[in-house]
C-alpha positions in Angstrom: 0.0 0.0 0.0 1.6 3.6 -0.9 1.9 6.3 1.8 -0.7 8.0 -0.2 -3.3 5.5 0.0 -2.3 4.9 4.1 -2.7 8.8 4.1 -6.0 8.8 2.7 -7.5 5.8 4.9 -5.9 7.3 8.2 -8.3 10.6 7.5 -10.9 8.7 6.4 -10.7 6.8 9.9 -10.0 9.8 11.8 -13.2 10.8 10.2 -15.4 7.6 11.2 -13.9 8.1 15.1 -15.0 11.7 15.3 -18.2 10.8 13.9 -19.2 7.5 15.9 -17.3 10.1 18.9 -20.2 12.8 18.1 -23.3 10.3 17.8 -22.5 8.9 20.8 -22.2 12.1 22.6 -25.3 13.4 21.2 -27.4 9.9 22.3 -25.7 10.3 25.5 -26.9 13.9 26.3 -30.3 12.8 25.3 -30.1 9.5 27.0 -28.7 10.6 30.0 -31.2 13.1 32.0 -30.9 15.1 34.9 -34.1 14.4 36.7 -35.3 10.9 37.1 -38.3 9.7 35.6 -39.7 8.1 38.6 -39.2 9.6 42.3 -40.4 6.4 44.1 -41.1 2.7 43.1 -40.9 -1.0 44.3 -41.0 0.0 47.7 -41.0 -3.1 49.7 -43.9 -3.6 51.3 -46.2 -6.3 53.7 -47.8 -7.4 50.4 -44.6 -8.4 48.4 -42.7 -9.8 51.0 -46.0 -12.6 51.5 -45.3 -13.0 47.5 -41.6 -13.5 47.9 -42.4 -15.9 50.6 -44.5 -17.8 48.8 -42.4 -18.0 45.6 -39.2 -19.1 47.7 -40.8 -21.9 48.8 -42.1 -23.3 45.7 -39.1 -22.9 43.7 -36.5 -24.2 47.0 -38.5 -27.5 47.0 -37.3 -30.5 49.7 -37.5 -33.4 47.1 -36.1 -33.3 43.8 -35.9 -36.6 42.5 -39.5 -36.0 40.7 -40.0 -33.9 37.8 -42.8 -30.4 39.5 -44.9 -28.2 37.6 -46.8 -24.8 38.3 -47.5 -21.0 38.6 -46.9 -18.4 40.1 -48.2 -15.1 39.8 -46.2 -11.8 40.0 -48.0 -8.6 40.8 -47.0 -5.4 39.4 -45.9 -4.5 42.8 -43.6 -7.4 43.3 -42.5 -7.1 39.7 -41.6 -3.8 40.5 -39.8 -4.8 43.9 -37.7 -7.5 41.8 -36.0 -4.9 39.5 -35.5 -2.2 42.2 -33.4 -5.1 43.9 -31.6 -5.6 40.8 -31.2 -1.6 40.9 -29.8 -1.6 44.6 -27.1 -3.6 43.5 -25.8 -1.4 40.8 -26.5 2.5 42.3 -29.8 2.4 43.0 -33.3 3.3 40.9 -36.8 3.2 40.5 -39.1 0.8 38.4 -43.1 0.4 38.0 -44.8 -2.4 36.1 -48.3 -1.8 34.9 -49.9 -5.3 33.8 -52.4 -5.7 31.4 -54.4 -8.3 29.1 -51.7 -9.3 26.7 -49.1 -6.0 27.4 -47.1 -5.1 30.4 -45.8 -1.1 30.4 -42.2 -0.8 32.1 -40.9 2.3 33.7 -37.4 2.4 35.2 -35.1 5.3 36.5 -31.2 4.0 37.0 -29.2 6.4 39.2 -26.1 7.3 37.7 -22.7 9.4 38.8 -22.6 12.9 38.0 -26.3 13.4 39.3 -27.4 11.7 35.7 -30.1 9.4 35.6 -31.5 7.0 32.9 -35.0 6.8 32.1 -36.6 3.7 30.5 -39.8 3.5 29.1 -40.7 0.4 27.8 -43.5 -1.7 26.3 -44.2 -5.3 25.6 -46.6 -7.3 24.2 -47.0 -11.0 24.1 -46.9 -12.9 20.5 -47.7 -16.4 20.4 -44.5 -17.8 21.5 -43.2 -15.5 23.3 -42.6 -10.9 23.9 -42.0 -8.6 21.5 -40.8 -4.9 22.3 -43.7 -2.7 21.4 -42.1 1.0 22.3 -38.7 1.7 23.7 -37.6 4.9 24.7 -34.6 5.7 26.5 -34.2 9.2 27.8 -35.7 11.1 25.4 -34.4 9.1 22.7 -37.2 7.0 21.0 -35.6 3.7 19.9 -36.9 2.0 16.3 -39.1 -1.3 17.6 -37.4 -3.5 14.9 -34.3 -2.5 15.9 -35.2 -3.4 19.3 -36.9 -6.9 18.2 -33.9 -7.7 16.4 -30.9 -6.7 19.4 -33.9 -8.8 21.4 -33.8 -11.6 19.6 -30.2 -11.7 18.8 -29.5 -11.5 22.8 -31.6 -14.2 23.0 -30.1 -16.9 20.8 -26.9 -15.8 22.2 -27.6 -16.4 25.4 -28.9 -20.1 24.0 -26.1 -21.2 22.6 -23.5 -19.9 25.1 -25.3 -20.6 28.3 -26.9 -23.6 29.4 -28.0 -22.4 32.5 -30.2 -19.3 30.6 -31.2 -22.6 28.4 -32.3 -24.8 31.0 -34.3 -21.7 32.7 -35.8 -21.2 29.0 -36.8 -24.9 28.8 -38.4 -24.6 32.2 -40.6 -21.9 31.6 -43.8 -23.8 29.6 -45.7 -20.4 29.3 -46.3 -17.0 30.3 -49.1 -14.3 30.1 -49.6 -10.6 31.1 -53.0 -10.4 32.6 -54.3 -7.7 35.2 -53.7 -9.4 37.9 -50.0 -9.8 36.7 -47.4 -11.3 34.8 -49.1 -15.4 35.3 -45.3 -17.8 35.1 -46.2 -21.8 34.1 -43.1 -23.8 34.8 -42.4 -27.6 34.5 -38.9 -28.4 36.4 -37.2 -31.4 34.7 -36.5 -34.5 37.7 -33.0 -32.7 39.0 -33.7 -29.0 37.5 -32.0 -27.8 41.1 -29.2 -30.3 41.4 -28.0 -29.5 38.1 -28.7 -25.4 38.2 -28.2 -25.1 41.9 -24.3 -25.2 42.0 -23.7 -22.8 39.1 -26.0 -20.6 40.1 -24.9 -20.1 43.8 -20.9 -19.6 41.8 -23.0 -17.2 40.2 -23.2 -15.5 43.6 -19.7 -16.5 45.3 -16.6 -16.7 44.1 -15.3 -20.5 44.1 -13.3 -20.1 47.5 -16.4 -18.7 49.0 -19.0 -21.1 47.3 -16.6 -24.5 48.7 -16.5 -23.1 51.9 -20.1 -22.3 52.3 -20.7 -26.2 50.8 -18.1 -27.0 53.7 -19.9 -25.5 56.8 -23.2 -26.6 55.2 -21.7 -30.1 55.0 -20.4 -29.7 58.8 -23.5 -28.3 59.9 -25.7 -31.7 58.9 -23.0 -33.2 60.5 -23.4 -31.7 63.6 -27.4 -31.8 63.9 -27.0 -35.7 63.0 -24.9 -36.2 66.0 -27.2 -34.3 68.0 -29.6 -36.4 70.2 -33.2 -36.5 69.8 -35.9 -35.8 67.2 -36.5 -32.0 68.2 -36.1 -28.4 67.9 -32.0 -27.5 68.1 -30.7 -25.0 70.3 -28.8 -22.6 67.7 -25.9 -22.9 70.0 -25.2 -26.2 69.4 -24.3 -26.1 65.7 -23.0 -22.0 66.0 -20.6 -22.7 68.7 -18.4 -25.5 66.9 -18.8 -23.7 63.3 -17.6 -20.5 64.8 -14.6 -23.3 66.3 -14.1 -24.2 62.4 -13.9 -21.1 61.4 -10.9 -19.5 63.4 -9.1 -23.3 62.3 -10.0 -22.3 58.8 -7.7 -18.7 58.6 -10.2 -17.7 56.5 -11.0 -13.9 56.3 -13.2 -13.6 59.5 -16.2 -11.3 58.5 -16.4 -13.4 55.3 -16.3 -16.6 56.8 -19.1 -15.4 59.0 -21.2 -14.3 56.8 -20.8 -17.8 54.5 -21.7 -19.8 58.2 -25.1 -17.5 58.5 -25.6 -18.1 54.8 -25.5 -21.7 55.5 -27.8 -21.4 58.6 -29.9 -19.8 56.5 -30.2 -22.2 53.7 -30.8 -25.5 56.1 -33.5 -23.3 58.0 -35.0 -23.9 54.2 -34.7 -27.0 54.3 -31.9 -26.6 50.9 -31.1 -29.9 49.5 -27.6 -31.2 49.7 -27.2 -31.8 46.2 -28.1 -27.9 45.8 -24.4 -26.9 47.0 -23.0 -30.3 45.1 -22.9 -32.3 48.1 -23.1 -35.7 47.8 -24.8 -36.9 51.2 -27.8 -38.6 52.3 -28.2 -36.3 55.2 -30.6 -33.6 55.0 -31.7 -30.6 56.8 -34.6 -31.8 59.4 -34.4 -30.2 62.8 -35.4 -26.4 63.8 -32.9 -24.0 66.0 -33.8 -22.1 68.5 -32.8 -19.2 71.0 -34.8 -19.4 74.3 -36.6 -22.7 73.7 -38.0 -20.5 70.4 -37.9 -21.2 66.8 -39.1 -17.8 65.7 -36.4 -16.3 68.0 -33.7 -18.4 65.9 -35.3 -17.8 62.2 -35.9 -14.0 62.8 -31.7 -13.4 64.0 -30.4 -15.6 61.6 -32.8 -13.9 58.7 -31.8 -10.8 59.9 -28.1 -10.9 60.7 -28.0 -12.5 57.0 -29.5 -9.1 55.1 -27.9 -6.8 57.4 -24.4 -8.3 55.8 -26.0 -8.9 52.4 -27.8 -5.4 52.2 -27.6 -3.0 55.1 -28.5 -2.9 59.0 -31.2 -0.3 57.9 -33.0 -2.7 55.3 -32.6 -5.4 57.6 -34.5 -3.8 60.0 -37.2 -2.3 57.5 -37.7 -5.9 56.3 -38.3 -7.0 60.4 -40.6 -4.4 61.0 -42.7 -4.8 57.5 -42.7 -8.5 58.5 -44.0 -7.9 62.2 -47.0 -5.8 60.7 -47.9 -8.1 58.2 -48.3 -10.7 61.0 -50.7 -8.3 62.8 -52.7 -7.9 59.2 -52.8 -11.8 58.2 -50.3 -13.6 60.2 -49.9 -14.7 64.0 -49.8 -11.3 64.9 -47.2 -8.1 65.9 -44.7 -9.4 68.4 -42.1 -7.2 70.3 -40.2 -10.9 70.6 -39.7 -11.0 67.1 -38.9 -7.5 66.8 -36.2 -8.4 69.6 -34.7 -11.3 67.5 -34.5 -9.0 64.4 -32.9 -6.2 66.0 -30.5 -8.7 67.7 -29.4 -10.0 64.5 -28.6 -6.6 62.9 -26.5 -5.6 65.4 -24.5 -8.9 65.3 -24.4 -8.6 61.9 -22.5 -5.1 63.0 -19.8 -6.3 65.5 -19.5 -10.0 63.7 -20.0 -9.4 59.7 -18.3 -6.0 59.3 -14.6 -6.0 59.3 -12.0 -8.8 60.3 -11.0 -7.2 63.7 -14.2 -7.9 65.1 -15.2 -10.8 63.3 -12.1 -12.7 65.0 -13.4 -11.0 68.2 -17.0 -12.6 67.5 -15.8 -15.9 66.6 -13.7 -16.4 69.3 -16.5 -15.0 72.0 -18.7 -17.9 70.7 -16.6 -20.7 70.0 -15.6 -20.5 73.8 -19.4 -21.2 74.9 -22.7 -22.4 74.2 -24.3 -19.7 76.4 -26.8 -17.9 74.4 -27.1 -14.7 76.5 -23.7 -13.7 75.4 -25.6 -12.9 71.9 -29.3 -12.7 72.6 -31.1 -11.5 75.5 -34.5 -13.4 76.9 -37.4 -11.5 75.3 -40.3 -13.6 76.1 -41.9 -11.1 78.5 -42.1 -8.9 75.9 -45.9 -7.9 74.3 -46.6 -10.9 71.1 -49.5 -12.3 69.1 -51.3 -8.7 68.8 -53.8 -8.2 65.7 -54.2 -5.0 64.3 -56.6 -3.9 66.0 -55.0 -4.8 69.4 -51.6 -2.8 68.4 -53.6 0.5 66.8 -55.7 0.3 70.4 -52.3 0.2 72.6 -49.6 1.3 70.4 -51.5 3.9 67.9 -48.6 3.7 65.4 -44.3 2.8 65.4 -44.2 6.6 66.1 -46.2 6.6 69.1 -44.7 7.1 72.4 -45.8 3.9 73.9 -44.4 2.5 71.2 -40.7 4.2 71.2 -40.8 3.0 75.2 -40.5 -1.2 74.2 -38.6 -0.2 71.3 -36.0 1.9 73.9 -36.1 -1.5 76.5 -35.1 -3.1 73.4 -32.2 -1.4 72.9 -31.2 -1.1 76.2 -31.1 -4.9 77.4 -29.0 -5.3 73.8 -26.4 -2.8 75.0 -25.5 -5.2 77.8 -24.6 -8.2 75.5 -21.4 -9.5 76.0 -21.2 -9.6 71.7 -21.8 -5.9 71.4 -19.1 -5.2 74.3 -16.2 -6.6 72.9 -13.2 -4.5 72.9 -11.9 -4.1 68.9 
């Protein structure tokens, strides 16, 4: 080639770059807006956290040797709630789901640096196999729908041929439809759908020196409750005490390893099957725990202490108090007890999840005893079991003065824990 020619296609290349430079400048100040689309959105609420209750236990089932099909309907409030999760984990946003017959209309606001936000407007229909973009526009760009379709459907068989997870999920879901109620989900998980995803998708969430040391306390912990005695409830001490013990033998990070020993608390409190986490065991998860004689006491402060790592002390808390009055609308009722347990496993989550210093300290503190008062204070005088009407009549509201007075005996028997007194 002569230095003419190279001459010529350097301009014409300098050319191209300013060009594809300027477009995408231009769609980014029109994409890229400086107030959000929506102020509010997927705020978690009573209602959604029943839904997310309810779909966690159909899709974690016990047995999974037997092919199981169903559906499960998603409100436009829980829809909403999904995505805004999604968002939290990125810098936060706002979404809004509006189901109809045969459409669903999708709003979503994505916080960005620089005081920016991205606006999504977004429409889809349902064809006879599956969705088709009906309207896109983002920012105040409107996008072409057969572009859209196309980038959609090209994503799509991407995602088929180089993913066999996305491909089993695909396979999985039999049908779908958008009705008024919400977005109605038929599924028909093959005999060993969960063996085969489970693994990959909890690598999906842990790197693979987290996920084979969460399979390795998992694996200790059925160990433990099958040398236990008895048919019973579990006192949480009894399998926290030596896994805190592994632990500090381990030299793994200490926060980490905590939070990987609450995760797999967590899991055998749902009763995870072995084979989930690629265990190969014929032990399963069959016995409760308990703090006090109590198996609320035990699921509420290991729930808890597990989203105040995951997600913050603040949600965590949130997420116990939504829960409490959702009991007092449909459930057993609003109990202080509860309340207790959640706010006892936010602040251990604090001291034992935070920072290595006084995660050793923690570990340490509980591997020396199985006493349960140096972590959780006796709340069973506190006021349980109280409908709605019974906690409006002596409580008014959670800003009520009567109300503040538990809350502050709360706080005050947790500041004499042992746990939340150790010197780091």
């Amino acid at each position: 080639m002569s230095a003419i020619n190279r001459c010529y296609l350097n301009k014409i290349a300098k050319k191209v770059s300013l060009l594809i430079f300027v477009i995408v400048t231009f769609f980014c100040t029109l994409a890229f807006e400086t107030n959000p689309l929506l102020g509010e959105g997927g705020k978690l609420t009573p209602r959604g956290l029943r839904e997310a209750r309810t779909i966690l236990v159909d899709l974690l089932p016990l047995a999974d040797n037997e092919s199981q099909e169903g559906t499960i309907l998603l409100s436009s409030q829980a829809s909403s709630q999904a995505i805004g999760y999604g968002l939290s984990h990125w810098r936060g946003g706002y979404s809004s789901i509006d189901y109809a017959e045969g459409s669903a209309q999708v709003l979503v606001t994505a916080n960005l640096p620089l005081n920016l936000y991205l606006n999504i407007q977004l429409k889809l229909t349902k064809t006879i196999e599956t969705f088709a973009i009906d309207k896109l526009k983002i920012g105040k760009v409107p996008i072409s729908v057969n572009v859209a379709n196309y980038l959609l459907r090209l994503a799509n068989s991407v995602a088929l041929k180089n993913n066999e997870d996305y491909k089993m999920l695909q396979s999985a879901l039999t049908d779908f439809a958008f009705l008024p109620a919400g977005l109605e989900l038929h599924y028909n998980l093959a005999a060993g759908f969960m063996q085969k995803l489970g693994p990959r998708g909890f690598k999906l969430l842990f790197s693979e020196s987290q996920f084979n040391l969460l399979a390795n306390y998992f694996a200790n912990l059925l160990q433990i409750e099958a040398s236990q005695s008895g048919k019973g409830s579990l006192g949480l001490t009894k399998v926290l005490t030596p896994l805190m013990a592994q632990a500090i033998k381990s030299r793994h990070p200490a926060a980490e390893s905590n939070r990987l020993i609450f995760t797999a608390l967590a899991l055998h409190q749902l009763r995870l099957n072995p084979e989930i986490l690629g265990l190969q065991t014929d032990k399963r998860p069959e016995r409760r725990f308990t703090l006090y004689s109590r198996r609320d006491f035990a699921e509420h402060f290991i729930g808890s202490a597990l989203l105040a790592s995951s997600l913050s002390p603040s949600l965590s808390d949130t997420l116990g108090l939504l829960k409490e009055r959702d009991d007092a609308e449909t459930g057993s009722g609003f109990s202080f007890t509860d309340l207790a347990a959640d706010r006892v496993g936010t602040e251990f989550a604090r001291v034992a999840l935070t920072n290595d210093s006084s995660a050793r300290l923690a570990q340490e503190l509980l591997a020396s005893s199985q006493d349960e008062s140096l972590f959780m204070f006796d709340a069973r005088d506190l006021p349980e079991y109280l409908s709605e009407q019974q906690f409006i009549e002596l409580y008014s509201s959670t800003e009520s003065e009567a109300y503040k007075t538990v809350e502050a005996k709360i706080d005050a028997r947790l500041a004499t824990l042992p746990l939340m007194n150790i010197d780091y």
